[in-house]
C-alpha positions, 0 to 999 in steps of 0.5 A, spaced: 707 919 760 712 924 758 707 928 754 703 930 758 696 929 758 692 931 751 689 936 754 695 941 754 696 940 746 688 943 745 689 951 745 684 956 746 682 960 740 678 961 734 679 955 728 680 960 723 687 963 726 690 956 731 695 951 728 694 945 733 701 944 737 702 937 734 700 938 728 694 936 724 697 928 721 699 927 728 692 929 732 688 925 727 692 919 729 692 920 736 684 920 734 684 914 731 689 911 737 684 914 741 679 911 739 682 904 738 683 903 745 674 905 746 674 899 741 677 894 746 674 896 752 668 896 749 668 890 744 675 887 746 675 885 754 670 879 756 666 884 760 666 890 757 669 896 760 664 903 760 670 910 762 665 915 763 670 920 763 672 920 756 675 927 756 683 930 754 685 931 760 685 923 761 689 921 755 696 921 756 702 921 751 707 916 751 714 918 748 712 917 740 706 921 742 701 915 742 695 916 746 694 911 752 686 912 756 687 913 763 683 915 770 678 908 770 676 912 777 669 912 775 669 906 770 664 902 770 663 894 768 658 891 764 656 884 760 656 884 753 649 882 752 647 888 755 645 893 752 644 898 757 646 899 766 642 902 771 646 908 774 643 912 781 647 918 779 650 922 773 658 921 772 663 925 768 665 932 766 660 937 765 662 939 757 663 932 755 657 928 759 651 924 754 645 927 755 642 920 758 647 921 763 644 926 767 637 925 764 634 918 763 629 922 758 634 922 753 635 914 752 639 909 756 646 909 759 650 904 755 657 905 751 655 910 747 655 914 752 663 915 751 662 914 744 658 922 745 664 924 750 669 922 745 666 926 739 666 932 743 674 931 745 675 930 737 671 937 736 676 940 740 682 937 737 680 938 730 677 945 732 683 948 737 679 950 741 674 948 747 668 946 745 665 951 751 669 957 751 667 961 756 671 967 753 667 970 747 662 975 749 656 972 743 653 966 746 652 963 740 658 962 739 661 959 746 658 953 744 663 950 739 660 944 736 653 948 734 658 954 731 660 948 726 654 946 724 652 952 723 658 953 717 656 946 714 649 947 713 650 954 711 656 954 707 659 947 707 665 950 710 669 950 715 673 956 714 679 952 714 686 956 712 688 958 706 694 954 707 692 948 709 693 943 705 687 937 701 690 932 706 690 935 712 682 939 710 680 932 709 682 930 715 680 935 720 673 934 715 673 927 717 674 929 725 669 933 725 664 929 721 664 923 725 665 928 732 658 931 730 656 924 728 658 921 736 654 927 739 648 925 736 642 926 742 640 919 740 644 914 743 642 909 736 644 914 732 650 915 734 656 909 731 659 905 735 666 905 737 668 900 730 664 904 726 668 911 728 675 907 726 672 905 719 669 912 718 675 916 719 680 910 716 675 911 711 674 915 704 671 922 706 666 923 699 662 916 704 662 921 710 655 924 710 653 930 714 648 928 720 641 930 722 643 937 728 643 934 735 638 938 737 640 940 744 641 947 746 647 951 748 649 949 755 647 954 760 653 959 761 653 957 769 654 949 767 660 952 761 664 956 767 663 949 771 666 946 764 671 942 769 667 940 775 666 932 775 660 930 778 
């Protein structure tokens, strides 16, 4: 793909001060692109398909910048009517992984474990900035889908800039909402990949803020290892 990977278009930095490389209308449709593409692996196939590594890295760009999922490497195949497979060790990449992945405790595996990783991906589009950051000294900012919620509940703001205007805070509002609405730690409360499109496709008044995932920040040894694939 020309473009590269999405992951090099997701700069480090704080939201208050980033402008996205590509900027915000063209990220929201890669978001909407992207999540289409989820839509029909999940729904769209005869036997659905479960990425596992859902994560910038693995979203290319053609010459228009519309986004292609690659790196089916840890992919599984599963029956439509099933709801949940069986799976020996965990998959993915630390910062994006579900929950349940690497720990039964927490639900099933199933398709809503890339609807989790896609939430996080979006978070980082829609923030300009990892959701890990390793770089910032106070821990309970490294971890940026917390550091969001916080705004919310507190302000219902997300401190966008001055110079932003009503279409684009709706839509980083949208993503956001619907990111933090995918990493819900219940694999029920999270939408599936339809009804993601539907919500950011959607009138942003409809968008309610959820319920606080209610894990913790990963440890700051897990954050340096951000990039391992176990």
């Amino acid at each position: 793909m020309p473009n590269g990977s999405l992951e090099k278009f997701i700069p480090s930095g704080n939201i208050e001060t980033t402008t996205p490389l590509l900027g915000l209308e063209k990220l929201f449709q890669i978001a909407i692109g992207i999540a289409r593409g989820l839509e029909y692996l999940h729904r769209g196939c005869n036997t659905r398909i479960l990425h596992f590594d859902i994560k910038p890295h693995n979203i290319l760009l053609d010459e228009d910048f519309l986004p292609k999922i690659s790196d089916f490497g840890l992919a599984k195949l599963s029956p439509r009517n099933e709801s949940n497979i069986s799976m020996a060790v965990a998959r993915g990449t630390i910062g994006y992984i579900a929950p349940e992945v690497f720990n039964r405790n927490f639900g099933g595996v199933s398709h809503k474990s890339d609807v989790y990783s896609y939430g996080m991906m979006i978070l980082e589009m829609a923030g300009g900035r990892k959701n890990i950051d390793v770089g910032i000294s106070n821990t309970s900012e490294i971890y940026f889908p917390h550091w969001i919620y916080k705004q919310l509940e507190q302000h219902n703001d997300l401190g966008f800039p001055d110079n932003m205007t009503i279409e684009e805070n709706a839509m980083v509002r949208k993503m956001i909402l619907v990111g933090l609405w995918c990493i819900q730690t219940n694999p029920f409360d999270r939408p599936s990949m339809s009804k993601v499109i539907e919500m950011l496709e959607g009138n942003i008044e409809a968008l309610q803020i959820p319920p606080k995932p209610f894990l913790s920040s990963p440890p700051r040894s897990l954050a340096e290892e951000s990039s391992t694939t176990c």
